[in-house]
C-alpha positions, 0 to 999 in steps of 0.5 A: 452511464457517464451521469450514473458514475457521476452521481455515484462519485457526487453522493459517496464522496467518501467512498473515492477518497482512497483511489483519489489520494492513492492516485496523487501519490502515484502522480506525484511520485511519477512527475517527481522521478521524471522531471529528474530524469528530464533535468538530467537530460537537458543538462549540458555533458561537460556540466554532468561529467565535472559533477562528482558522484554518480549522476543525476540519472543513476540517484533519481533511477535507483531512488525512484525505481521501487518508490513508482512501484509502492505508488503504484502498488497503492493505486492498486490496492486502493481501487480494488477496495474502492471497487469492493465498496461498491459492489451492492450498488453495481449489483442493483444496476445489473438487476435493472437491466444493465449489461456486463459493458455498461457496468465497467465502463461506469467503472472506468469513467469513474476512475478516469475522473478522479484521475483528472481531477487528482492530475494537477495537484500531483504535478505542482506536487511532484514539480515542488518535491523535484526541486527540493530534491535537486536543491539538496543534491547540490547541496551534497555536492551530487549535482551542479550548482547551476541546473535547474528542474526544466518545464516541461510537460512530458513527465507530467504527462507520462505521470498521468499516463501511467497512474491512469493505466494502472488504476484502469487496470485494477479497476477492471480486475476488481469488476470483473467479478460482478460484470460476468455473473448473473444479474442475481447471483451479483446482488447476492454475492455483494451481501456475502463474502466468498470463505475460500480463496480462489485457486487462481488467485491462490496459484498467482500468489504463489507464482509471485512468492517464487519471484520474490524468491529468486530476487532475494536469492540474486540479491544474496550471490551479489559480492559486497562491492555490488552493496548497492544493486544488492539492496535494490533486488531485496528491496524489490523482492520485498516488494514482490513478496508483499504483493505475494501476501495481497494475493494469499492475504485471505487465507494467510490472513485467517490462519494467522487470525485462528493461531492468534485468537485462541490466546485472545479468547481466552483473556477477552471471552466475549468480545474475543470470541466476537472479534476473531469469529469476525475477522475469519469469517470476513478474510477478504475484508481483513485481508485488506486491512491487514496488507497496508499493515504489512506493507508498512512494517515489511518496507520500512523495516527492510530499509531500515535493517538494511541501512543499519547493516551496511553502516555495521559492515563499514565500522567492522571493515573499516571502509568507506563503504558507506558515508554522509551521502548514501545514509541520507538518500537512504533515509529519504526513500525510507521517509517516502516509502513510509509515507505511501505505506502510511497513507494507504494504511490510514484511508484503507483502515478508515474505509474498511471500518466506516462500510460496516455501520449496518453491520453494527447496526445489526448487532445493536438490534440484537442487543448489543451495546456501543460499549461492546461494540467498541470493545470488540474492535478494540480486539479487531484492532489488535489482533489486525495489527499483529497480523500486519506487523507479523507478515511485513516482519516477515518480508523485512527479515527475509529480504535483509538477510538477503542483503546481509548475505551479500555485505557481510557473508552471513544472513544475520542482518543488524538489526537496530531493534529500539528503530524497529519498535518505533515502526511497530509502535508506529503501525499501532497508533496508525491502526488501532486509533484509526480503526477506533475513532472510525467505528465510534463514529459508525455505531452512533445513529438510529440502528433500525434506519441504518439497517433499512438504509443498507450501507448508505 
């Protein structure tokens, strides 16, 4: 099975693009909030106590906290993807006689080597980030002129740890439903897509709405002096919230797509017709299209609302509530949340739309022209679009007017709308381009060996 996963990795290079940049950031992300903590722990106390500020420690935890969890929850989405991808070959495996162990472990030995191989750029990565970071908090007056980043392994190692177990852990999820199904029955389901959302699935997403629930609502009771642990409960409950629309993602998503296609149908008859039938009959795959979108405008947005409330609440008061220091940390995790959300966004995009040149293939068989066929993914692309930007809206607005509850005593956060469109228009030009040049590449090659070749 080593050898097979190997080969699988050497002849779809493609396909591991996304777990492999996912589990960078992951890495990155994990060494660069670690080798923070180790130099604040090998920084003598007299040196920390003259240091004004909160400390070393308390920036780099409440800096990272939600930052590990983005970068983890993108090793999650990206493997689970991954997995999707590859169900057709893992199908024909069990056709010839390989057994539920054999499969995930091919599973596992692939995600382990692209771990390994992702290991070593994240650290001098998240080392490099480390230090820029730390310059810069000197630089603010948060950290001693003199203290350096140590070297040491052991955040490098706890990085490895960590992005290791959560990608084995997604991976093993994401097998689970071909290693426990007949041989035939997985060769069958890797053609078809399921039209429901499990009942598990759909009570897990519900489970984790009512955390994120109680999270915003921990967040709304905090008194305007807790300003800061307020913003990271709606941070987090927004995060949980997203995680929420991962597992509902199928059915919100197709609701969301039947309400908005009726308008689309009527300005784009044939192509709109087209697209929409696509995108609801194929909820899963428009799930994971959408979730990236969504998880860049709720993020993004949340920090930003967020950020514009708190500097509202101190030209209305007064006071020092916030200053100099606090915006720019604050820009630097929404400049860093918008790049892991970014990133997954671009590689998920991409991989969705380039699995599909059979699809194409077929409908070009049937008489469809590249003309048309781009013109329906153009409406794919904004009707996907307008579903991400609608869920992270969303989040973004339930988790700020939890905020704003606790800044400033009303649930109406100030809402800089001119940045907010720069974050619509920014999911647009990563979305509706990405899927676009992907597909135009996708529709081009002789149809009838691409329909024969299957998605190779």
């Amino acid at each position: 099975m080593t050898l097979i996963a190997l080969g699988q990795m050497r002849r779809r290079p493609a396909a591991f693009i996304g777990p492999a940049v996912a589990l960078f950031l992951a890495v990155a992300t994990v060494t660069l909030f670690g080798s923070l903590f180790a130099t604040d722990v090998t920084t003598p106390v007299a040196v920390r106590e003259a240091t004004a500020g909160p400390g070393l420690m308390v920036i780099a935890g409440a800096f990272g906290e939600i930052a590990v969890l983005v970068a983890l929850f993108v090793v999650v989405n990206a493997m689970g993807f991954a997995l999707r991808q590859q169900h057709h070959e893992l199908a024909l495996l069990r056709t010839i006689a390989a057994t539920p162990r054999q499969t995930r472990r091919l599973v596992r030995v692939q995600v382990f080597t692209t771990t390994l191989l992702m290991a070593a750029p994240g650290w001098v990565a998240g080392v490099a980030t480390a230090r820029r970071f730390l310059a810069e908090l000197q630089r603010l007056g948060l950290a001693a002129p003199g203290v350096r980043v140590p070297v040491t392994p052991v955040p490098m190692l706890i990085a490895l740890a960590a992005a290791l177990a959560v990608g084995l852990a997604a991976s093993a999820v994401a097998a689970r439903r071909i290693s426990r199904v007949a041989p035939a029955a997985a060769l069958t389901a890797s053609s078809t897509e399921h039209g429901r959302t499990g009942a598990l699935r759909l009570l897990a997403g519900i489970g984790v709405l009512v955390g994120g629930v109680l999270l915003l609502r921990l967040a709304a009771t905090r008194p305007p002096e807790q300003a800061d642990k307020a913003g990271q409960a709606a941070l987090l409950g927004s995060l949980v919230l997203l995680i929420a629309v991962a597992l509902t993602g199928p059915f919100t998503a197709r609701l969301l797509t039947a309400a908005l296609g009726a308008p689309v149908r009527a300005l784009a008859p044939g192509a709109g017709w087209l697209a929409n039938a696509n995108l609801r009959g194929y909820a899963r795959r428009l799930s994971s299209a959408v979730v990236p979108v969504a998880l860049l405008v709720g993020l993004s947005g949340t920090m930003l609302i967020m950020t514009s409330t708190v500097e509202h609440a101190a030209n209305s008061t007064a006071t020092s509530v916030t200053s100099a220091t606090d915006v720019w940390l604050r820009q630097a995790e929404l400049a860093l949340l918008a790049c892991f959300a970014a990133v997954s966004t671009l590689n998920t995009l991409v991989a969705v739309t380039a699995e599909r040149r059979r699809e194409f293939a077929l409908l070009r068989l049937v008489g469809a022209t590249r003309p048309q066929l781009m013109r329906m993914l153009t409406v794919e692309a904004a009707l996907t679009t307008a579903v991400g930007v609608l869920l992270g809206a969303a989040v973004a607005g339930a988790a700020s007017a939890a905020f704003s509850a606790a800044v400033t005593g009303s649930p109406m956060p100030s809402v800089p709308v001119p940045a907010c469109w720069f974050i619509v228009a920014g999911a647009a030009l990563l979305t509706v381009p990405g899927i676009l040049a992907t597909g135009l590449r996708a529709v081009h090659g002789p149809a009838a060996e691409l329909v024969g070749g299957g998605r190779d």
